[in-house]
N, CA, C and O of each residue as an XYZ file, in Angstrom:
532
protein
N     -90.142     48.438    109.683
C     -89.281     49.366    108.972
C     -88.160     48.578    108.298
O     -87.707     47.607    108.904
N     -87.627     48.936    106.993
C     -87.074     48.144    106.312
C     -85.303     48.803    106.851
O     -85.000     49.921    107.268
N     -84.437     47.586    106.616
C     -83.438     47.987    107.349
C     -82.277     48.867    106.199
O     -82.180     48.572    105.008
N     -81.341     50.159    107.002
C     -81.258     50.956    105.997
C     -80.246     49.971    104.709
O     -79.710     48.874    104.865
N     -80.267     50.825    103.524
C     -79.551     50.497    102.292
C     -77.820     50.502    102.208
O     -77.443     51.188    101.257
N     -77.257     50.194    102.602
C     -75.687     50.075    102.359
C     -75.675     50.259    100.663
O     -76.168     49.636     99.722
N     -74.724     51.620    100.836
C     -73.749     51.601     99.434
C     -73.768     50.733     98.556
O     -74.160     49.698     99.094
N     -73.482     50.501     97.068
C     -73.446     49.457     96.426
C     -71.903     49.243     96.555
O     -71.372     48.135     96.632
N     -71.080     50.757     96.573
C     -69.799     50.050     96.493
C     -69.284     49.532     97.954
O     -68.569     48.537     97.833
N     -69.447     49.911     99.154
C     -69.566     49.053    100.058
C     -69.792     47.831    100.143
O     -69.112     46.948    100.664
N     -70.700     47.786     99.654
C     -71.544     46.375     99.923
C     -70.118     45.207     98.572
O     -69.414     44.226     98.812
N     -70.236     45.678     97.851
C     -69.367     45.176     97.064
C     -67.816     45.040     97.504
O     -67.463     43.863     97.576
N     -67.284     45.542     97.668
C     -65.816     45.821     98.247
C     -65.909     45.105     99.179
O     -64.866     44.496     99.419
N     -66.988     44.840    100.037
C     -66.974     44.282    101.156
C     -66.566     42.885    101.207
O     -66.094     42.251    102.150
N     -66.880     42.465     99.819
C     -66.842     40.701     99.435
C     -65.388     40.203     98.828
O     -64.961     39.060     98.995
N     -64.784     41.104     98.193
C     -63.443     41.467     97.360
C     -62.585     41.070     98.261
O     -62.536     41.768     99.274
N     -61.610     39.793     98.183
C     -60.214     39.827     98.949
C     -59.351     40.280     98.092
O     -59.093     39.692     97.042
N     -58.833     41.347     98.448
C     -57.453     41.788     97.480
C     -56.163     41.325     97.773
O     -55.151     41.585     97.122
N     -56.276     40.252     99.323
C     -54.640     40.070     99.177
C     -53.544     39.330     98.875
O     -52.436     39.002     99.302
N     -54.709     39.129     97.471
C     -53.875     37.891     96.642
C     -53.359     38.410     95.163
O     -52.970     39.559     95.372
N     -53.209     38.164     94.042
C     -52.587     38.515     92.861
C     -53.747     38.648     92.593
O     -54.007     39.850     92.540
N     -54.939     37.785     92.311
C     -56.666     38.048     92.110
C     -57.211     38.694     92.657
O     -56.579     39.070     93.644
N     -58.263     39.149     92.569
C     -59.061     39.711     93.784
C     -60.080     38.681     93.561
O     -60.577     38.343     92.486
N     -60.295     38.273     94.635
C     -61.213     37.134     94.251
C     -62.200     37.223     94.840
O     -61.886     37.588     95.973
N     -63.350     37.100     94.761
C     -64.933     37.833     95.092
C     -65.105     36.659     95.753
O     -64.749     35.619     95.198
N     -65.625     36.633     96.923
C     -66.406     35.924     97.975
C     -67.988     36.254     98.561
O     -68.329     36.076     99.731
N     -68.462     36.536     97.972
C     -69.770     36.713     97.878
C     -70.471     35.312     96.997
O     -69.822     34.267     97.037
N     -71.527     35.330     96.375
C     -72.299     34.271     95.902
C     -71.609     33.898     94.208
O     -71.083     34.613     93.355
N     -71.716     33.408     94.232
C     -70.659     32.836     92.983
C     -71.337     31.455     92.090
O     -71.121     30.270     92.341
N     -72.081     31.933     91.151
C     -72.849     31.082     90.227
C     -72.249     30.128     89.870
O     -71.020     30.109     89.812
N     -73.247     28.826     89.461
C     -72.840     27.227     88.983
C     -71.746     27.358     87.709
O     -70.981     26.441     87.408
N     -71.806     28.764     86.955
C     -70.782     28.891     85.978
C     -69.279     29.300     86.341
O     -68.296     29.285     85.600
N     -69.372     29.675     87.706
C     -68.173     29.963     88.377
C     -68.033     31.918     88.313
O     -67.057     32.497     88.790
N     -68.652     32.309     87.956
C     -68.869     33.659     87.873
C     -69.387     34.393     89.114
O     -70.569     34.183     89.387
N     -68.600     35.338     90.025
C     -69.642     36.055     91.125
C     -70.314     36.761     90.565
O     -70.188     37.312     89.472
N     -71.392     36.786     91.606
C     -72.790     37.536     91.161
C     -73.351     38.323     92.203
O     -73.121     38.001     93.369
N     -74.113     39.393     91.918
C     -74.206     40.442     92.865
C     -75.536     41.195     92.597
O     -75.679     41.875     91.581
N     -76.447     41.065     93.477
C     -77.814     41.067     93.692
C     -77.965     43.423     93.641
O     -77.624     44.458     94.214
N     -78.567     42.968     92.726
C     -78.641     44.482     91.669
C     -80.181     44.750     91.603
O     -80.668     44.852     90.478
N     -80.951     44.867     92.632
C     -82.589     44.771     92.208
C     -83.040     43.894     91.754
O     -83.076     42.809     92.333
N     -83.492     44.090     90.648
C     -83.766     42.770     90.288
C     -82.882     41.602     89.252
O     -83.295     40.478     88.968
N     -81.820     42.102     88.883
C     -80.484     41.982     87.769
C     -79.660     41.055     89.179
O     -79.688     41.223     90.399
N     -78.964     40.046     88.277
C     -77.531     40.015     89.215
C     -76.467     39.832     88.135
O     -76.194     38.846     87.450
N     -75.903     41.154     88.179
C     -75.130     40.746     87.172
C     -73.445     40.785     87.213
O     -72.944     41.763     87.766
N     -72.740     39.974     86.767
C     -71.172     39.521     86.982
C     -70.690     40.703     87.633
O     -70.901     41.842     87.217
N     -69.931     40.365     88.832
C     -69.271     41.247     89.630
C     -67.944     41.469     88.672
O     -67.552     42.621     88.485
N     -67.484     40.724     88.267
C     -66.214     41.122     87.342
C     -66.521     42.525     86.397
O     -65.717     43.432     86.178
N     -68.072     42.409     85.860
C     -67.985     43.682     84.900
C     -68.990     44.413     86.114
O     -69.983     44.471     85.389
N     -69.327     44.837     87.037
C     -69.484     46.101     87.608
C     -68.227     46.682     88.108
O     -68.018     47.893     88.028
N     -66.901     45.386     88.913
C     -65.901     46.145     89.241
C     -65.257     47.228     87.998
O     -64.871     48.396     88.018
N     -65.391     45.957     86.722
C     -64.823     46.733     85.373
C     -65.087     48.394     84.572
O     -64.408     49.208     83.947
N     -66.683     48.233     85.116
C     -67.098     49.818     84.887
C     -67.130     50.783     85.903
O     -67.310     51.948     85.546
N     -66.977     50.511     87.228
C     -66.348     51.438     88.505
C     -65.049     51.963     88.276
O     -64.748     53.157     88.281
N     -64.326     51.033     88.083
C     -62.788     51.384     87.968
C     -61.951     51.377     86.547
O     -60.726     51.488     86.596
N     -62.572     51.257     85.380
C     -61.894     51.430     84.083
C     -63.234     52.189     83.455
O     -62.936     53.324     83.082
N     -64.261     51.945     83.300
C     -65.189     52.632     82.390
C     -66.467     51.722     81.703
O     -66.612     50.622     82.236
N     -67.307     52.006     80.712
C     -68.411     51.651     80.060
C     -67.526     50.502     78.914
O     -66.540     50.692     78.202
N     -68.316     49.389     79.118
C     -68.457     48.208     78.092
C     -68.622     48.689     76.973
O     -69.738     49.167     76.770
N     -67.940     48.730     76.216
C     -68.506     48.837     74.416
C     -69.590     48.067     74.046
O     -69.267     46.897     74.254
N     -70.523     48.115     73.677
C     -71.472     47.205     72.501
C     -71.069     46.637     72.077
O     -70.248     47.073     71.271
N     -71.251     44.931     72.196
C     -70.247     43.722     71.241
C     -69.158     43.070     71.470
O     -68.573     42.199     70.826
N     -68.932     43.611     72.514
C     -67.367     43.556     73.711
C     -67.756     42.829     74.821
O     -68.869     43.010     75.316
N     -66.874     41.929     75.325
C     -66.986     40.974     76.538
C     -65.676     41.251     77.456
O     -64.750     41.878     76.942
N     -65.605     40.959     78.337
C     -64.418     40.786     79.362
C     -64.062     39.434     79.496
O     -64.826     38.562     79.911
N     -62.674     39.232     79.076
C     -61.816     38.238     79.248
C     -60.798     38.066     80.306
O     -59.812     38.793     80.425
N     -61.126     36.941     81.159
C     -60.016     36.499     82.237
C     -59.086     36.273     81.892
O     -58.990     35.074     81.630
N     -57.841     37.067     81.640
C     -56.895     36.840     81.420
C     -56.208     35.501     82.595
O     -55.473     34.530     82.411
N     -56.798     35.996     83.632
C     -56.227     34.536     84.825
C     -56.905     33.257     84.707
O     -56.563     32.156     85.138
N     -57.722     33.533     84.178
C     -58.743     32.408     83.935
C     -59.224     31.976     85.143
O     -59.090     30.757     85.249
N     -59.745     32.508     86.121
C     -60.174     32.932     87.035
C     -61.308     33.564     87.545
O     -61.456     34.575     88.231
N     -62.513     32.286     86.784
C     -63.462     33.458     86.924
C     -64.265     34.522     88.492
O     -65.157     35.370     88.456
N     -63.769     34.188     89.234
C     -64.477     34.819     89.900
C     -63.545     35.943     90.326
O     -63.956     36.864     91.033
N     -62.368     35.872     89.924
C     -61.250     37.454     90.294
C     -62.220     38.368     89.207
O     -62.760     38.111     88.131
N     -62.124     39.740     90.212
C     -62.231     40.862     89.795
C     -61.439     42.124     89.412
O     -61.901     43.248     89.217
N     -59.746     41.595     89.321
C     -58.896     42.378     89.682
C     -58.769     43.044     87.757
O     -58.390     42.381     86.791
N     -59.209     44.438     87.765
C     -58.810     44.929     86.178
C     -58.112     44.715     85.241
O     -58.336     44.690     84.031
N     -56.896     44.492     86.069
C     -55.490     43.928     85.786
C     -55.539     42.654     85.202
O     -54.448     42.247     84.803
N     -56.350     42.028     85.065
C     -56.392     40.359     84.954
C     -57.425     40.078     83.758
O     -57.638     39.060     83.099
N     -58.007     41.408     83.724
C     -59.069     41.370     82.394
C     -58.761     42.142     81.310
O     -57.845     42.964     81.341
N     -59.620     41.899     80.118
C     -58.636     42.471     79.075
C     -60.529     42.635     78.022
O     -60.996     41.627     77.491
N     -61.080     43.648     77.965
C     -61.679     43.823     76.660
C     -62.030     43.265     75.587
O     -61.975     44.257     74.860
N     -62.405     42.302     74.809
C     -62.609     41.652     73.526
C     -63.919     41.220     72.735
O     -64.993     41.627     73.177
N     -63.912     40.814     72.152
C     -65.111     40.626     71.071
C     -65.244     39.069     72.116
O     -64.503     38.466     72.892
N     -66.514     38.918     71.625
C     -66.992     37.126     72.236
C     -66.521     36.343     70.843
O     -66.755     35.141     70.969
N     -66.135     36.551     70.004
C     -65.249     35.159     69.207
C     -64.219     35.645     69.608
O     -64.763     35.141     70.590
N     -63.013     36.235     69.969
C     -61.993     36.397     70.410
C     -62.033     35.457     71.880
O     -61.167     34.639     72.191
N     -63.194     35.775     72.647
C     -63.207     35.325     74.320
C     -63.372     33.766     73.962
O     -62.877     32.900     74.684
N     -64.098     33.470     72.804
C     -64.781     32.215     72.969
C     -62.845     31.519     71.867
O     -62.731     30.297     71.769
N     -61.883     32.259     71.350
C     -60.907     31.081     70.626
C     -59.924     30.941     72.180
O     -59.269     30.007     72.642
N     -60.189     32.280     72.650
C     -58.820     32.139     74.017
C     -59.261     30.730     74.765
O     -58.498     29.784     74.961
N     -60.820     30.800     75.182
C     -61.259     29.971     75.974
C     -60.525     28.642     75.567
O     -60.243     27.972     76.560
N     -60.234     28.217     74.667
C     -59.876     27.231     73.687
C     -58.475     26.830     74.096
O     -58.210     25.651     74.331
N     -57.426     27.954     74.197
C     -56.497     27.756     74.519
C     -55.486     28.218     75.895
O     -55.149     29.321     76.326
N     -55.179     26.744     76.358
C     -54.748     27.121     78.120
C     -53.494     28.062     77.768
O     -52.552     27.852     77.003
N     -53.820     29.268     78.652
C     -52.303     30.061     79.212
C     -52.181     29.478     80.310
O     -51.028     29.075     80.464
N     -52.679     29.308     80.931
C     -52.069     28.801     82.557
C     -52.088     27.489     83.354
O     -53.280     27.190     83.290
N     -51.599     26.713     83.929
C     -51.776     25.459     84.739
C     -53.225     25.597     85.589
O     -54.038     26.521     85.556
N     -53.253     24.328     86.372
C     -54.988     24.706     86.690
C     -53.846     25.172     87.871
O     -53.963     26.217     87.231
N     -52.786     25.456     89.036
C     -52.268     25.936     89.711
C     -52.108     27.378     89.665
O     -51.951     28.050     90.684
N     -52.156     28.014     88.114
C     -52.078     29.584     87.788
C     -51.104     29.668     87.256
O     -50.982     30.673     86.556
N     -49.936     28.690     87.303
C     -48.599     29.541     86.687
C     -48.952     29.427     85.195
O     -49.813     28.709     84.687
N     -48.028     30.363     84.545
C     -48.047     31.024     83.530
C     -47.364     29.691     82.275
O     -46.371     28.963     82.287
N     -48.252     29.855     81.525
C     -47.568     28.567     79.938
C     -47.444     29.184     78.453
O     -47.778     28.976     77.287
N     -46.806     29.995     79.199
C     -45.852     31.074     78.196
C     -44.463     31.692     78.672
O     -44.345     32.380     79.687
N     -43.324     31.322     77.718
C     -42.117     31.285     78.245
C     -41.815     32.910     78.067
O     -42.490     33.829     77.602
N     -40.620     32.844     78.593
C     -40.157     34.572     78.331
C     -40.073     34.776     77.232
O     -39.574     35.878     77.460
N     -40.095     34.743     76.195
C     -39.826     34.888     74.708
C     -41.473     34.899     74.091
O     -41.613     35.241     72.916
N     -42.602     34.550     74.835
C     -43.736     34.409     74.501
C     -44.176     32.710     73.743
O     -45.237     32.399     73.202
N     -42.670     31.674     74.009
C     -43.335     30.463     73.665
C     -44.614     29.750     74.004
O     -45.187     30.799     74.298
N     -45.297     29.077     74.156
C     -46.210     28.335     74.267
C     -45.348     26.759     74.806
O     -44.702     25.931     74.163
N     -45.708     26.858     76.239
C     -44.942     25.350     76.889
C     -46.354     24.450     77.284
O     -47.471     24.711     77.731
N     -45.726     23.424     76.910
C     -46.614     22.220     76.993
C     -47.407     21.524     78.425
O     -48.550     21.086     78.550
N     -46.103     21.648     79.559
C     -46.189     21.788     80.812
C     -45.723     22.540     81.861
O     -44.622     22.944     81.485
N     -45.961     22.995     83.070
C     -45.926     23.620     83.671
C     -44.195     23.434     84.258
O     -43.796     22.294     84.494
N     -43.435     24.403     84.419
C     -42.051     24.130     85.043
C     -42.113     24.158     86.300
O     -41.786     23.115     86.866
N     -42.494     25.199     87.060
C     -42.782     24.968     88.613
C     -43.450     24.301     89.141
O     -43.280     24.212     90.357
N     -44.698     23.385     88.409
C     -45.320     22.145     88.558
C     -44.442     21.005     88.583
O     -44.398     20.261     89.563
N     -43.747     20.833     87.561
C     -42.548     19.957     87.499
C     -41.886     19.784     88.621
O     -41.692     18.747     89.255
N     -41.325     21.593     88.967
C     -40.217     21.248     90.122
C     -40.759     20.756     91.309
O     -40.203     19.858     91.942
N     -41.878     21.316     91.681
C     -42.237     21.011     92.817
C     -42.885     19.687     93.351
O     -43.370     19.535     94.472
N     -42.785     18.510     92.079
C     -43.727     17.628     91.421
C     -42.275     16.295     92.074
O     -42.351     15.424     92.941
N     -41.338     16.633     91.348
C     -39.769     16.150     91.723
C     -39.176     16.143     92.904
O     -38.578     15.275     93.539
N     -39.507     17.536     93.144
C     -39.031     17.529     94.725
C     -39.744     16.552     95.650
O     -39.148     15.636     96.218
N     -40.853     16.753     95.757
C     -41.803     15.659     96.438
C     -41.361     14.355     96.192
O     -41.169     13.651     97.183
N     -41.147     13.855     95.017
C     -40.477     12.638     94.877
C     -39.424     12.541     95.479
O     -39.376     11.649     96.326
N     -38.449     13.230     95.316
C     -37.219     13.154     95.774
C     -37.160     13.118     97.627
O     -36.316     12.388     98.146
N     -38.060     13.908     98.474
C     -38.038     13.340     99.420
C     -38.658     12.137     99.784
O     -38.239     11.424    100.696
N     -39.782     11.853     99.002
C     -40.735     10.160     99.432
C     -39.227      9.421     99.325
O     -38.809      8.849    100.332
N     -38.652      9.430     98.461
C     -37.084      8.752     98.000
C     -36.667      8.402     99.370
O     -37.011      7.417    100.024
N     -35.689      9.583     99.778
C     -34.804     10.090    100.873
C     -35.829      9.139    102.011
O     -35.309      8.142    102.511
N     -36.859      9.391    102.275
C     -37.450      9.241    103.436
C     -37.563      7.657    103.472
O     -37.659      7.254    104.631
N     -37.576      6.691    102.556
C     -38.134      5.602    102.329
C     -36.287      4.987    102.887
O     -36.248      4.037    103.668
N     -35.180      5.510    102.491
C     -34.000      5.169    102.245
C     -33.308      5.067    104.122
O     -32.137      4.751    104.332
């Protein structure tokens, strides 16, 4: 006897850590960095099934963009709707440190390097310093 069927959204939710700013899917997670989620015979990106559970239907021609750049978060909040030449110029250009912080100033500048990378980059120096002294 085959053993019974668990929910899809169960089964899904089940893999989802939410208690981070991401939700970051822990389930099986493809060589492209994308989770993936065994659909019959389909496995297709957990980012866009969370996307059509909880916001709605994909347009025709439309892709989902990681705004965190993050591919395996599923969090709605972090994705944003777009055409694939739109997904494919962002891809092009870093918003974020590979750490996550943000490389866009309050004013919406474009910064070159990370500031809390910096600080925390200094500080470390500054005790090897102290400690050596």
């Amino acid at each position: 006897m085959a053993p019974p069927k668990i929910p899809l959204r169960k089964r899904l939710w089940s893999r989802v850590d939410t208690t981070g700013i991401c939700w970051e899917w822990r389930g099986y997670v493809a060589p492209d960095g994308y989770g993936r989620l065994k659909l019959g015979t389909r496995n297709p990106a957990v980012h866009r099934v969370v996307w059509e559970f909880l916001v709605g239907p994909i347009l025709e021609g439309m892709t989902l963009d990681h705004l965190c750049r993050v591919r395996h978060c599923v969090n709605p909040d972090h994705i944003e709707v777009v055409s694939l030449e739109e997904n494919i110029r962002r891809a092009h250009v870093r918003s974020h440190c590979k750490r996550g912080h943000p490389l866009v100033g309050p004013r919406g500048e474009r910064k070159e390097k990370c500031r809390p990378c910096a600080a925390e980059r200094q500080a470390r120096h500054r005790a090897r310093r102290k400690a050596a002294a």
